[in-house]
Each structure stands twice: as structure tokens, then as C-alpha cells.
N, CA, C and O atoms as a GROMACS GRO file, in nm:
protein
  276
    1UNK      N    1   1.354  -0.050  -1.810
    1UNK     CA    2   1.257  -0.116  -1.726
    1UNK      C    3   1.126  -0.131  -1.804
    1UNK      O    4   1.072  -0.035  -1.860
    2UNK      N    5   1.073  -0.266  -1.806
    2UNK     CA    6   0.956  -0.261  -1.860
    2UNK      C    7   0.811  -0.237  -1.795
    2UNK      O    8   0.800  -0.194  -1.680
    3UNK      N    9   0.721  -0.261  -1.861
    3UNK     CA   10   0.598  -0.173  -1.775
    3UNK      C   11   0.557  -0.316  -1.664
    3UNK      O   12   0.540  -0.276  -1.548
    4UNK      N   13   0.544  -0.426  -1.674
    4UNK     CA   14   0.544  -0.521  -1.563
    4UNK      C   15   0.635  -0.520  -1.456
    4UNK      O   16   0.605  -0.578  -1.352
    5UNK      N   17   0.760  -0.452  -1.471
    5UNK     CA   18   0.843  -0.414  -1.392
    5UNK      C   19   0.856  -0.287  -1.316
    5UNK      O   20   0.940  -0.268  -1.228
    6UNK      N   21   0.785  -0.220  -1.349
    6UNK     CA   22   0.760  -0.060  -1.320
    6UNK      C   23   0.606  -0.076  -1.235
    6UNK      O   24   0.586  -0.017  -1.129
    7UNK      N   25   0.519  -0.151  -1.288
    7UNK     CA   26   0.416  -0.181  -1.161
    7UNK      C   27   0.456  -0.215  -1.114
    7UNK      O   28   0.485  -0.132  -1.029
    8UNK      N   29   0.514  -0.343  -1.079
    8UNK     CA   30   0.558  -0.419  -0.946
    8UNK      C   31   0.649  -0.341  -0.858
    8UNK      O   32   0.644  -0.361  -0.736
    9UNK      N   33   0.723  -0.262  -0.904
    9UNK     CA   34   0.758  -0.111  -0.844
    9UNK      C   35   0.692  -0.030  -0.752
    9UNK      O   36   0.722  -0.004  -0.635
   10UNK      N   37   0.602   0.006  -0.818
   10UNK     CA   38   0.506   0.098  -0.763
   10UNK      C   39   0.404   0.029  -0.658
   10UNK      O   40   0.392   0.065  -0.541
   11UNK      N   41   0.347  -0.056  -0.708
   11UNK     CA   42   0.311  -0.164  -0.599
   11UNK      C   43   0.358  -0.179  -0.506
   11UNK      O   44   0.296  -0.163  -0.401
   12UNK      N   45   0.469  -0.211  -0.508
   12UNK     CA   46   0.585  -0.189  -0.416
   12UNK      C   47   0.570  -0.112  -0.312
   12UNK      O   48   0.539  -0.159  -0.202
   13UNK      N   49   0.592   0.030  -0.334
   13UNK     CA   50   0.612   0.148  -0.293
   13UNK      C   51   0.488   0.165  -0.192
   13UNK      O   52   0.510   0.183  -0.072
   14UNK      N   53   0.344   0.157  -0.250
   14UNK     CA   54   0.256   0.195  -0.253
   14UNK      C   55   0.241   0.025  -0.090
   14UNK      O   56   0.160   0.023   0.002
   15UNK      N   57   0.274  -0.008  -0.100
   15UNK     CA   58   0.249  -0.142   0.008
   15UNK      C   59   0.372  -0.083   0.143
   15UNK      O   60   0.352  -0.098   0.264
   16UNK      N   61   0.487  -0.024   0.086
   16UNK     CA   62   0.577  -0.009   0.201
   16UNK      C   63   0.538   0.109   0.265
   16UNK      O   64   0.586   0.138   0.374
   17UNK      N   65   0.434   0.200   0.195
   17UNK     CA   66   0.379   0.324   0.262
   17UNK      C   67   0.271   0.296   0.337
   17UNK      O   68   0.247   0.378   0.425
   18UNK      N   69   0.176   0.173   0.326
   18UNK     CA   70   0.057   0.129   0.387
   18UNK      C   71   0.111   0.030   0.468
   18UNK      O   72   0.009  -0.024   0.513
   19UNK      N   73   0.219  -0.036   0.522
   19UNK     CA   74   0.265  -0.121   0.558
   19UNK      C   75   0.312  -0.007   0.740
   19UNK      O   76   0.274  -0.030   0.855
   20UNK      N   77   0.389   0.089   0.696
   20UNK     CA   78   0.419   0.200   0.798
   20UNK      C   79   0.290   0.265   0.814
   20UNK      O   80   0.279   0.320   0.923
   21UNK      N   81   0.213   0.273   0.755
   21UNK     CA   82   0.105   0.363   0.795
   21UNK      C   83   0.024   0.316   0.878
   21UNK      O   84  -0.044   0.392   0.947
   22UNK      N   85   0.009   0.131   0.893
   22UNK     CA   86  -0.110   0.098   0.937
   22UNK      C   87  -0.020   0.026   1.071
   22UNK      O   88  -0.062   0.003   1.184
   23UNK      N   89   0.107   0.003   1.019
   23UNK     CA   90   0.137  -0.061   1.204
   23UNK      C   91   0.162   0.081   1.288
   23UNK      O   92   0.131   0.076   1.407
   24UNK      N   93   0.220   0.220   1.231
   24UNK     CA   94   0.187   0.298   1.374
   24UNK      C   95   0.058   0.355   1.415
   24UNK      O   96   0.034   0.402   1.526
   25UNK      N   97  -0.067   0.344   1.265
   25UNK     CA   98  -0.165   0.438   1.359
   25UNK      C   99  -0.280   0.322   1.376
   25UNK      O  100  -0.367   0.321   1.464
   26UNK      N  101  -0.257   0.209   1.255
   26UNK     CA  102  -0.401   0.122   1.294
   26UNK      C  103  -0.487   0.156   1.172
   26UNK      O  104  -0.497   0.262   1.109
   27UNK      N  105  -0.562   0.008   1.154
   27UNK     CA  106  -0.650   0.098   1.014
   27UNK      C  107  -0.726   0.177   1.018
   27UNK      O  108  -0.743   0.246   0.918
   28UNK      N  109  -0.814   0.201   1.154
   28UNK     CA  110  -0.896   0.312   1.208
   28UNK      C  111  -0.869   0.455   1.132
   28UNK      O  112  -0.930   0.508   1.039
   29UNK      N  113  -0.736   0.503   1.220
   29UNK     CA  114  -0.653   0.618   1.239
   29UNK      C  115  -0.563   0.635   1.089
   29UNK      O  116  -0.513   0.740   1.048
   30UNK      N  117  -0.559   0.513   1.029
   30UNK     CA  118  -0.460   0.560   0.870
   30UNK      C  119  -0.583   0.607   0.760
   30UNK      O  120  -0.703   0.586   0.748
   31UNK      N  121  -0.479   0.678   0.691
   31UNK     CA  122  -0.520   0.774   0.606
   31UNK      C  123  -0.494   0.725   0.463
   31UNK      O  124  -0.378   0.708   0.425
   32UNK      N  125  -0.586   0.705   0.392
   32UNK     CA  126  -0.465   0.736   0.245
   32UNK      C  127  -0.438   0.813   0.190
   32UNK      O  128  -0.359   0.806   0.097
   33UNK      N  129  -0.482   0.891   0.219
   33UNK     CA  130  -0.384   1.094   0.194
   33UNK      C  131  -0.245   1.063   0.235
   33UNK      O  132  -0.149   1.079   0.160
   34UNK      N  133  -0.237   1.016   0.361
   34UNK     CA  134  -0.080   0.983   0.420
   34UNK      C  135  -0.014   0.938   0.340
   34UNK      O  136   0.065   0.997   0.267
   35UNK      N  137  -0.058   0.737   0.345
   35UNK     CA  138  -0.007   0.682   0.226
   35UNK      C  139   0.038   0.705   0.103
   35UNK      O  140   0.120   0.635   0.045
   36UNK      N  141  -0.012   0.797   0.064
   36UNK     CA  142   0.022   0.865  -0.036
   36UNK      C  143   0.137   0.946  -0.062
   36UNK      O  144   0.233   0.926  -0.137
   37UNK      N  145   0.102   1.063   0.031
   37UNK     CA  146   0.188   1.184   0.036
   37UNK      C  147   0.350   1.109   0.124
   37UNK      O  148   0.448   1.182   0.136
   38UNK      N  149   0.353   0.985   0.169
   38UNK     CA  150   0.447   0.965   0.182
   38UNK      C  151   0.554   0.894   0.062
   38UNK      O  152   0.672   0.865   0.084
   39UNK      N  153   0.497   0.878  -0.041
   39UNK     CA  154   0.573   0.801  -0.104
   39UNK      C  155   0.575   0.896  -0.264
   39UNK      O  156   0.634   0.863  -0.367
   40UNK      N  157   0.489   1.021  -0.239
   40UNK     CA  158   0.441   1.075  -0.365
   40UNK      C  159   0.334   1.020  -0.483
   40UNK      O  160   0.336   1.049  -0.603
   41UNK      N  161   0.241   0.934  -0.416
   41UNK     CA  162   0.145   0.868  -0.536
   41UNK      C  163   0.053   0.904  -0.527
   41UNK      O  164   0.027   0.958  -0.420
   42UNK      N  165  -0.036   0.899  -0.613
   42UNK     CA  166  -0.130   0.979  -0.644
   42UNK      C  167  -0.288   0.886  -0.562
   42UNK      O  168  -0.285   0.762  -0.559
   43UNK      N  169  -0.384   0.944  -0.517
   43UNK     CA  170  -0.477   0.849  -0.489
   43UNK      C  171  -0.541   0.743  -0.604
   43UNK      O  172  -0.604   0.639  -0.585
   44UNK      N  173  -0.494   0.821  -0.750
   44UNK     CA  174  -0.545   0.719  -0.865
   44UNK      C  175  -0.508   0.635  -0.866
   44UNK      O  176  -0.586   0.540  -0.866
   45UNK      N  177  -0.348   0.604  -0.870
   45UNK     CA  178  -0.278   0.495  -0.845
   45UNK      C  179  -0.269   0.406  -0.775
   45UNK      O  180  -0.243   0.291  -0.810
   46UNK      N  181  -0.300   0.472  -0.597
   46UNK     CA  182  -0.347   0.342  -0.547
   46UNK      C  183  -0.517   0.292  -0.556
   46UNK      O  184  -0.565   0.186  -0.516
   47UNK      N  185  -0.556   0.359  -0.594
   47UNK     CA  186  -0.715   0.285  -0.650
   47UNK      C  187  -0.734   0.237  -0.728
   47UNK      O  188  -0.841   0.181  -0.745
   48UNK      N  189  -0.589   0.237  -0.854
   48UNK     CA  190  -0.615   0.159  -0.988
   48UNK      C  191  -0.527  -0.014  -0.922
   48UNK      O  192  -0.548  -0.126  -0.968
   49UNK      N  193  -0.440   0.018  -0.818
   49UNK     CA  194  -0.419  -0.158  -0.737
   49UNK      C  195  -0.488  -0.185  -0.657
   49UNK      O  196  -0.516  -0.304  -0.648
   50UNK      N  197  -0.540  -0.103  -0.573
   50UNK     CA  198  -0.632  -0.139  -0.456
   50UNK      C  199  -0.775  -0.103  -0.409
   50UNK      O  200  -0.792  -0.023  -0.317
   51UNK      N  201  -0.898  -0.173  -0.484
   51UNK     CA  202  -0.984  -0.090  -0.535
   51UNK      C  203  -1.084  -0.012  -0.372
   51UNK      O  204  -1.184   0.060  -0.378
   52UNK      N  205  -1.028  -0.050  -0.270
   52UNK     CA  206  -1.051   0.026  -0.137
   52UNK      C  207  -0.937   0.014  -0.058
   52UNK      O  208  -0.837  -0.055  -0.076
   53UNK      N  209  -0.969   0.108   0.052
   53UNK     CA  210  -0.863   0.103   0.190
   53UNK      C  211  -0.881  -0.008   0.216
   53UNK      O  212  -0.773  -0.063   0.194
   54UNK      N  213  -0.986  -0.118   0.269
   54UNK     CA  214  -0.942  -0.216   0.283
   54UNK      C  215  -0.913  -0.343   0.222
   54UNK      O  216  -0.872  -0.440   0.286
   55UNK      N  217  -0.934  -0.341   0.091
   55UNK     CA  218  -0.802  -0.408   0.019
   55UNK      C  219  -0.720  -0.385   0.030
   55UNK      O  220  -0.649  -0.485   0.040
   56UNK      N  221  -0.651  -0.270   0.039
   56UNK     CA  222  -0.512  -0.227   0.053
   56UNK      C  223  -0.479  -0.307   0.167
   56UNK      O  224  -0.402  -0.402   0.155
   57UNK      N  225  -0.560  -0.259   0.337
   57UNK     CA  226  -0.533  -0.347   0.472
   57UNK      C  227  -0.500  -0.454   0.409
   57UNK      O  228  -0.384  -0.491   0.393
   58UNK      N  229  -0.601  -0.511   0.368
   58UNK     CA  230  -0.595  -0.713   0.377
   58UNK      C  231  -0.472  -0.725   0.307
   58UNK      O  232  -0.393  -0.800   0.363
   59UNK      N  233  -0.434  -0.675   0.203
   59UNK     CA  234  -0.271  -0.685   0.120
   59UNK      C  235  -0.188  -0.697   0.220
   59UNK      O  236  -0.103  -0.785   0.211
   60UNK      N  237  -0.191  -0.634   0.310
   60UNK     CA  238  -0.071  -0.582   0.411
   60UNK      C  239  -0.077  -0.675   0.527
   60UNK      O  240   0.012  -0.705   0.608
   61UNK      N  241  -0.212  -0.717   0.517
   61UNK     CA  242  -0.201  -0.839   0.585
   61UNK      C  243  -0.183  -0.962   0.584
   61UNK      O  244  -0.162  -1.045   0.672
   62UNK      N  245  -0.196  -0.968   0.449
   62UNK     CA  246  -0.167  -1.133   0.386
   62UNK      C  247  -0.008  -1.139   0.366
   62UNK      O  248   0.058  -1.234   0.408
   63UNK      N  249   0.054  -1.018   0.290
   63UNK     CA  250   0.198  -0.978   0.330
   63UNK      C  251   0.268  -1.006   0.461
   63UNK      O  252   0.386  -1.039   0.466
   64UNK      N  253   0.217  -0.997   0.531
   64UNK     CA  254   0.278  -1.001   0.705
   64UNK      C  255   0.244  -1.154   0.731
   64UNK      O  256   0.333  -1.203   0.800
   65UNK      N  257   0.167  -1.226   0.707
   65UNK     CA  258   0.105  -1.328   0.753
   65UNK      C  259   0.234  -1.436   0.647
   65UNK      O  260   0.297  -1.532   0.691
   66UNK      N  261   0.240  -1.380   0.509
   66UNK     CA  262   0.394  -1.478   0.452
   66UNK      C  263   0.496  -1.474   0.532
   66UNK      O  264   0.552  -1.569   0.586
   67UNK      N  265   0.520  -1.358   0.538
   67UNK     CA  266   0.673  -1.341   0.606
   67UNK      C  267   0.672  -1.408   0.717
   67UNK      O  268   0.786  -1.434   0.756
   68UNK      N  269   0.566  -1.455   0.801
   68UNK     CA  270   0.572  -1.519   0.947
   68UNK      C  271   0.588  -1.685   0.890
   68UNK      O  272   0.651  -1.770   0.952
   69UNK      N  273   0.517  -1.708   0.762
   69UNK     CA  274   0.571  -1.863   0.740
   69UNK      C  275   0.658  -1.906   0.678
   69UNK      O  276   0.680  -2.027   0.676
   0.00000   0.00000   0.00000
């Protein structure tokens, strides 16, 4: 696996943990400790893709907003 393939991985990961995190508690109530500890990543990692919580949100929302078109 190469390293463009191994981010998009983790990216990955790191979107399907914020993806569950924010439709059961809401962005209010989510954590990224959670996000994290659910998938095992480190908070560096998601701050080196998502340079706040809500970048991360808006990802997850522009994500949801494809899949509907």
C-alpha cells in the first residue's frame, strides 16, 4: 500500500468515526476524544486532516449532502 493510499485510509476511518459520532449525539454533544478512541487515532491525526471540529462537521456534511445526489 502506498502512502496516498494509506491516507485515504485513514481519512477514511477518521470520517466513519465522525460520521457515527455526530448523527447520534449532534455536533454540540460530540467529542473528539470519542472520535478518536473509537477508531484508535490519535488527536494529531485528525488535526493534521481536519484543522478543527468543525471542519471535520462540514466534511461530514458535504459527505451526506453527495450521497443524497
Amino acid at each position: 500500500m502506498n502512502r496516498e493510499e494509506k491516507n485515504q485510509q485513514t481519512k477514511r476511518r477518521i470520517m466513519e468515526s465522525a460520521l457515527a459520532e455526530f448523527s447520534q449525539k449532534g455536533y454540540g454533544a460530540s467529542s473528539v476524544n470519542t472520535i478518536c478512541a473509537a477508531q484508535n487515532i490519535s488527536k494529531g491525526i485528525i488535526y493534521h486532516y481536519f484543522k478543527t471540529k468543525d471542519d471535520l462537521y462540514l466534511a461530514c456534511v458535504e459527505e451526506c449532502f453527495q450521497l443524497l445526489i
